[in-house]
C-alpha positions in Angstrom: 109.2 26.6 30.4 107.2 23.4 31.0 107.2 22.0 35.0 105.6 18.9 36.0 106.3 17.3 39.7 106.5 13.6 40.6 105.9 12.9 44.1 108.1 9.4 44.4 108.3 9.0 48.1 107.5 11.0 50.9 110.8 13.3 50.8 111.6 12.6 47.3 110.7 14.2 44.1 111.0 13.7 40.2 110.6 17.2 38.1 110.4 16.9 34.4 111.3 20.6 33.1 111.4 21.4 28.9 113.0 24.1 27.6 112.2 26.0 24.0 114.6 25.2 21.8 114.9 28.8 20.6 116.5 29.9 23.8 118.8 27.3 23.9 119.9 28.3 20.2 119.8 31.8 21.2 122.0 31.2 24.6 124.5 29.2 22.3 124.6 32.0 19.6 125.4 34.4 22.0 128.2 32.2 23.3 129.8 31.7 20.0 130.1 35.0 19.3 131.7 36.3 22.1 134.2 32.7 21.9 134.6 34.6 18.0 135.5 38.0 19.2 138.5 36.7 22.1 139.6 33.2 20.5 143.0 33.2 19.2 143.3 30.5 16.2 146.6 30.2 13.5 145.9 31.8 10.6 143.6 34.0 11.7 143.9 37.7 13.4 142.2 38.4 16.6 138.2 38.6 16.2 138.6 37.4 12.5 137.9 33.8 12.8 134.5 32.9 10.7 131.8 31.5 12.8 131.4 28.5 10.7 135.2 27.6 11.9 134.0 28.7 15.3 131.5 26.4 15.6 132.7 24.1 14.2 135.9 23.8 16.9 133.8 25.0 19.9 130.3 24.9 18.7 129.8 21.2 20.8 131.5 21.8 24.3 129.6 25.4 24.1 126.5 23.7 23.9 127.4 21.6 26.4 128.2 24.5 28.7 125.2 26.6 28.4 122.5 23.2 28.6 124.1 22.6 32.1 123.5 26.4 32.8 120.0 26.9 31.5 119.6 23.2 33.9 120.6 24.7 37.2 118.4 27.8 36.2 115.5 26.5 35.1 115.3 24.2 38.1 116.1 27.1 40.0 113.1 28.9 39.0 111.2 26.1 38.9 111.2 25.1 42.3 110.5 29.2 43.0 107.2 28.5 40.4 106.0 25.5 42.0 107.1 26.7 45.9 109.3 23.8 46.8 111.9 24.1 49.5 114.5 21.4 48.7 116.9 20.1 50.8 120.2 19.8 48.8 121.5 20.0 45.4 119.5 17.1 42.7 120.8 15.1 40.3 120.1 16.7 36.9 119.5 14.3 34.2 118.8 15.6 30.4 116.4 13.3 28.8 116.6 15.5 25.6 119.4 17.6 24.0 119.6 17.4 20.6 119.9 20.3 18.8 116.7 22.3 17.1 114.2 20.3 19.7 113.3 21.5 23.0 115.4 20.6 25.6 114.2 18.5 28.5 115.5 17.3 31.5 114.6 15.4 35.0 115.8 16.8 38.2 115.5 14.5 41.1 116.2 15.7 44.3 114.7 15.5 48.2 112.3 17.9 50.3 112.3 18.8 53.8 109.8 16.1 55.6 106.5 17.1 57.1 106.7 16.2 60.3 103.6 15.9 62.9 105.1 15.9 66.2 104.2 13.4 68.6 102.8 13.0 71.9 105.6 14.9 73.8 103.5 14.2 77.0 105.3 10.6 76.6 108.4 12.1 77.4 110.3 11.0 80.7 113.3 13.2 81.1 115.5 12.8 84.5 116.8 16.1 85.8 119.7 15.5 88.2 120.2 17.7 91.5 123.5 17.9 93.0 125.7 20.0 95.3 129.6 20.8 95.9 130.8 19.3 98.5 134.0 20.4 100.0 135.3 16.9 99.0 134.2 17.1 95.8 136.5 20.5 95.5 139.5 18.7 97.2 139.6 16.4 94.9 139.5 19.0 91.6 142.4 20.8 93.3 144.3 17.3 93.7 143.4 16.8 90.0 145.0 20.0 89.0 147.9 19.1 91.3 148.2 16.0 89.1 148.4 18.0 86.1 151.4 20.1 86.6 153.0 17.3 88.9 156.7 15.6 88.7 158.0 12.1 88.2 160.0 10.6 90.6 161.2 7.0 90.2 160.5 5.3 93.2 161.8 1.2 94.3 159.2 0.7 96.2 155.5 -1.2 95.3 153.3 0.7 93.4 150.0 2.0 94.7 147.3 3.7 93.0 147.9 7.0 91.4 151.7 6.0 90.9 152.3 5.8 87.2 153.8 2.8 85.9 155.9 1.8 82.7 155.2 -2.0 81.4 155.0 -4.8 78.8 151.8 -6.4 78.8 150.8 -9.4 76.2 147.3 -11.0 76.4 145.8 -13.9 75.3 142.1 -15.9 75.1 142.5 -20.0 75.2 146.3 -19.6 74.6 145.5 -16.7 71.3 147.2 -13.7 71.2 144.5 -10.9 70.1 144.3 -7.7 68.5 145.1 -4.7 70.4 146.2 -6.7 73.4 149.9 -6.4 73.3 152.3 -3.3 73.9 155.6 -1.8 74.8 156.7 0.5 77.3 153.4 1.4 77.7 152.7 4.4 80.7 149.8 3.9 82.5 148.1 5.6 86.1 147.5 3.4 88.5 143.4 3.7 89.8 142.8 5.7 86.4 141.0 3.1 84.8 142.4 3.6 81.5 142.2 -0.3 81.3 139.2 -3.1 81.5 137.9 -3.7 85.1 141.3 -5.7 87.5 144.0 -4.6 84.8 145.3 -2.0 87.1 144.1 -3.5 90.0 146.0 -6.7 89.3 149.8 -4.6 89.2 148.9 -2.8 92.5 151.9 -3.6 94.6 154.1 -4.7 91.8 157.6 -3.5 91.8 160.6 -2.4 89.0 161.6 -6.0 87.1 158.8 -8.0 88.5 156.9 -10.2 86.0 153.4 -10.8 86.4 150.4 -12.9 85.6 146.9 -11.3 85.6 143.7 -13.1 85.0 140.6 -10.2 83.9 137.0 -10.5 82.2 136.3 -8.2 79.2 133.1 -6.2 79.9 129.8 -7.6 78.3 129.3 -4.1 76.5 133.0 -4.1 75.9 133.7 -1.8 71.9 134.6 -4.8 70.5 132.4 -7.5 70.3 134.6 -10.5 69.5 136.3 -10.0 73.2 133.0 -8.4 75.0 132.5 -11.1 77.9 135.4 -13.0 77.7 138.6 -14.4 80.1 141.9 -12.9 79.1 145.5 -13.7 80.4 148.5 -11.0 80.9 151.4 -11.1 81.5 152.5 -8.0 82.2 156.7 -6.7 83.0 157.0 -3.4 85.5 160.2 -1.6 83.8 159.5 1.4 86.2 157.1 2.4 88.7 157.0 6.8 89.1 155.6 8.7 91.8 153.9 12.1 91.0 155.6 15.0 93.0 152.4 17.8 93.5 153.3 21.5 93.6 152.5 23.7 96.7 149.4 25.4 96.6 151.0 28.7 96.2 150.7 31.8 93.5 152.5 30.4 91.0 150.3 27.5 90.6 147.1 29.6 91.4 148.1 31.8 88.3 148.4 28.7 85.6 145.1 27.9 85.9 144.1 31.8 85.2 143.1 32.5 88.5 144.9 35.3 90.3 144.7 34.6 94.2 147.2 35.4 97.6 145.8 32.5 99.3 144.3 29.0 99.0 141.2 29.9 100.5 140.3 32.2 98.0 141.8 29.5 95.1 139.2 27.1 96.4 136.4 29.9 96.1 137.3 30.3 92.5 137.5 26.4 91.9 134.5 26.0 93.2 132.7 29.0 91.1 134.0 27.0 88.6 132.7 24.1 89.4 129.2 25.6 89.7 129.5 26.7 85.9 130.4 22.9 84.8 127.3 21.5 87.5 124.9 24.0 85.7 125.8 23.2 82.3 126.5 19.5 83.0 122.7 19.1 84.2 121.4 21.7 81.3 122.6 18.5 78.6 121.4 15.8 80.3 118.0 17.3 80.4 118.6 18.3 76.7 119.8 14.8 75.7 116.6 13.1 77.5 114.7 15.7 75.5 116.4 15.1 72.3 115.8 10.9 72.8 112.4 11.5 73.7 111.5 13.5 70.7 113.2 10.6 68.5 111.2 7.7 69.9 107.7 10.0 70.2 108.2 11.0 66.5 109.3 9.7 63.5 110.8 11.7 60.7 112.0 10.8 57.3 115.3 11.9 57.0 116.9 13.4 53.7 119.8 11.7 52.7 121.6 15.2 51.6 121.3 16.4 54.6 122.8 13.4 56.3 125.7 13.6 53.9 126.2 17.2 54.3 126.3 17.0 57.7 129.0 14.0 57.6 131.2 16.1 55.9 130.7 18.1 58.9 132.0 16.2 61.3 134.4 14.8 58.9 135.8 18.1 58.9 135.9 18.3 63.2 137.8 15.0 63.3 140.7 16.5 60.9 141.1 19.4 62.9 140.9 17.3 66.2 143.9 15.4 65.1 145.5 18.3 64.0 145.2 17.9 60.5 147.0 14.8 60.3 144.6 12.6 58.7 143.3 12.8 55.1 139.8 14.0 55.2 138.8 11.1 52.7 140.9 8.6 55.2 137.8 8.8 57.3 134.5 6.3 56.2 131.4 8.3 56.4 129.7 5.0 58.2 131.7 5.6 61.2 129.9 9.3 61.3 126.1 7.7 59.5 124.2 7.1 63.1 125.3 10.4 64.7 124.9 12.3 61.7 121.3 10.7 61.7 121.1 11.8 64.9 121.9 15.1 64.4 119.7 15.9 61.2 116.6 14.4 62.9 117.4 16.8 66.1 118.1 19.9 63.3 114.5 18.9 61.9 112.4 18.3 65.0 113.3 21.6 66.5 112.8 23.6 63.6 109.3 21.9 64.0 108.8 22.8 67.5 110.2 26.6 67.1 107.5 26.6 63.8 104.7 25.5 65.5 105.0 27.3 68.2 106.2 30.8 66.8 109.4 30.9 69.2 111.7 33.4 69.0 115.3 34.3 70.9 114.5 36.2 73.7 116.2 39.4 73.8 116.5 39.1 77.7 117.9 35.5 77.5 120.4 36.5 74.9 121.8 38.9 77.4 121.9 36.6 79.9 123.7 33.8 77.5 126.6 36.7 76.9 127.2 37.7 80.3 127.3 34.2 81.4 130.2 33.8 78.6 131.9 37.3 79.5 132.2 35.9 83.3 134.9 33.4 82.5 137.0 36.6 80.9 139.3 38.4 82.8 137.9 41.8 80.6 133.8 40.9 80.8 133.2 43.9 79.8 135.3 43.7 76.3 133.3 40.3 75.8 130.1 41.8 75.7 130.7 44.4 73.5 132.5 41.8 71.1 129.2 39.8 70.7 127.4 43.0 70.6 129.3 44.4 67.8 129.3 40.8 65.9 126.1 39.8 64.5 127.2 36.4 62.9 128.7 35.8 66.9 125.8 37.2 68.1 123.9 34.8 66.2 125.4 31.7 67.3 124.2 32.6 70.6 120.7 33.7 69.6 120.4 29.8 68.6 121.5 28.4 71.7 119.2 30.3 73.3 115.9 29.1 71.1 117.3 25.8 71.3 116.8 26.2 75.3 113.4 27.9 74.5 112.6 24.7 72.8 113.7 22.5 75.7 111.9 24.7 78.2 108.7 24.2 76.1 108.8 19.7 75.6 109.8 20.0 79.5 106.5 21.7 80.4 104.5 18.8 78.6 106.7 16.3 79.2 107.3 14.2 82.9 110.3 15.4 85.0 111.6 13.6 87.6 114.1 14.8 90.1 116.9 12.5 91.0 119.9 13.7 93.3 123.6 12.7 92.8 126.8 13.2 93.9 128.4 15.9 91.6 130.8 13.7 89.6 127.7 11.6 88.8 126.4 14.9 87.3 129.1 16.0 85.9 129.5 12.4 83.5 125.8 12.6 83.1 125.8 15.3 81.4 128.5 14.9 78.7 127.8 16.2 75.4 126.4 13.6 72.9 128.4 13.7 69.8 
């Protein structure tokens, strides 16, 4: 086997690879044979059929079959020869096939970027300090009131938190637009659902009452032909509902899980809860200001078969968020390109980081990771030994923690900054990138 490497671009390559001729005949007489001793042709009994018929009906798709085989081999062993770690499957491409010459063919595929990582003393990252106030657990316990509240229809005008049912129509310069009309639309007052003074602007509406609103899309408003702009409701109230909150009692303690006589020890659990969404809340926003600073302090080429692979990813995530309602091939890749870029580039750069700097799970942190999990369990104990006795589970979690290894090492190089905020500000800070 012959093997010569192009270098085309920095994460591309071209490998020309020939094959003896001999051992493509050889592979393809093999073939034939056993096709001679199973095929079943009129005319002929079982394992009688002449190999010149043989070939002659199957000698061409056989051919066909074993030149793609010996391809995905060869290059297989080729890239083991020539110590290339690719990053995807390549587009094979004979350039020569015919029969009695050597066969060659060009594999083209992509390699994992070098990356030199850059200054990571560059890096600003803003970790936020907060603390639970008994306000702040007051209003959680409202919100889970909310949840499990009643309607009641009420005559009166609506105020915030009452929900209301409506027709609403809008228009620019006289235009009706896209997306700015419905029916029998419900909505919560205060909830801002809607674009700044919608909800605002039916505060103190009643049942039947038709109204006129006047509002200002947002500059950075999703859609960019209405971004900035004067709109005009009108808006009908069809019914105006008042939620009716349950008693704080140990009925409604038990359908959030937490198993309490009194409301005193509720809010104690609320709160521990609360503390577990604060700590985890601030853990990704100092993650996210790491990931962005590692993207603007180093560039990295980006394989485009990773890219697509990981589209396919979260092509996947969106079925089963809607509950596999939508046709995976319904969904464009574009919508998914710049946060599967995203993603990939984060992959690469902390692979980088853990490489360079010989990182490794800590056994101690793993631990800690687990019983952190097992807390939330009413049977912590059955947790533990779950992850213990599941090494794919167990894993998962041995990432998580070398991705917080490699967080904990840009942050002692990078420049931190303490900024204190009132716990919902954390909390929002802190969501997830997708």
């Amino acid at each position: 086997m012959q093997v010569s490497v192009e270098t085309t671009s920095n994460i591309e390559r071209r490998m020309t690879i020939g094959v003896p001729a001999q051992e493509i005949d050889q592979a393809v007489q093999k073939r034939l044979q056993e096709t001679a001793r199973t095929v079943r042709l009129n005319g002929f009994r079982p394992g009688k059929v002449p190999m010149s018929v043989v070939k002659r009906r199957f000698g061409a798709s056989v051919r066909q079959e074993v030149v793609g085989e010996v391809m995905r081999d060869s290059y297989i062993k080729a890239l083991q020869e020539q110590d290339i770690n690719p990053a995807g499957w390549p587009k094979l491409e004979p350039t020569v096939m015919e029969e009695g010459k050597d066969l060659e063919f060009v594999a083209t595929f992509e390699v994992l970027p070098e990356i030199e990582l850059g200054d990571l003393s560059k890096i600003s990252v803003e970790k936020l300090t907060s603390e639970i106030a008994d306000k702040d657990i007051d209003n959680m316990i409202d919100n889970l009131r909310r949840q499990q509240a009643t309607m009641k229809e009420v005559k009166r005008k609506s105020k915030n938190k009452d929900v209301v049912t409506i027709d609403f129509k809008g228009t620019i310069d006289g235009e009706e637009f896209d997306g700015g009309a419905a029916e029998g639309h419900r909505l919560t007052l205060g909830s801002g659902q809607m674009i700044p003074g919608f909800e605002k602007g039916i505060v103190g509406g009643k049942t039947g009452e038709e109204l006129e609103i006047e509002v200002t899309f947002p500059d950075d408003y999703h859609n960019e032909d209405l971004a900035g702009k004067p709109a005009k409701f009108a808006i009908t109230i069809h019914k105006v509902e008042e939620p009716q909150l349950p008693e704080l009692d140990t009925e409604f303690f038990k359908k959030f899980g937490i198993d309490a006589e009194d409301e005193a020890t509720f809010r104690e659990e609320v709160k521990k809860n609360m503390e577990r969404e604060l700590k985890q809340a601030v853990s990704n926003k100092v993650k996210n200001d790491v990931v962005d600073g590692l993207l603007e302090t180093t560039e990295v080429d980006i394989p485009a078969a990773l890219v697509d692979q990981e589209i396919d990813r979260l092509r996947q995530d969106a079925v089963q968020r809607f509950g596999g309602q939508v046709d995976f091939q319904q969904l464009p890749k574009e919508i998914f390109q710049e946060q599967a870029e995203r993603r990939v580039k984060t992959g690469l750069l902390f692979q980088e980081v853990v490489k360079k700097n010989d990182l490794k799970a800590d056994p101690a942190k793993v631990d800690e990771k687990i019983q952190e999990i097992a807390s939330t369990y009413e049977q912590p104990e059955e947790v533990v030994a779950h992850f213990n006795s599941n090494p794919e589970q167990k894993s998962q979690i041995e990432s998580s923690v070398l991705e917080d290894q490699v967080v904990d090492y840009v942050l002692e190089q990078a420049k931190v900054k303490e900024k204190k905020v009132k716990y919902e500000e954390a909390v929002q800070a802190g969501q997830p990138q997708r």
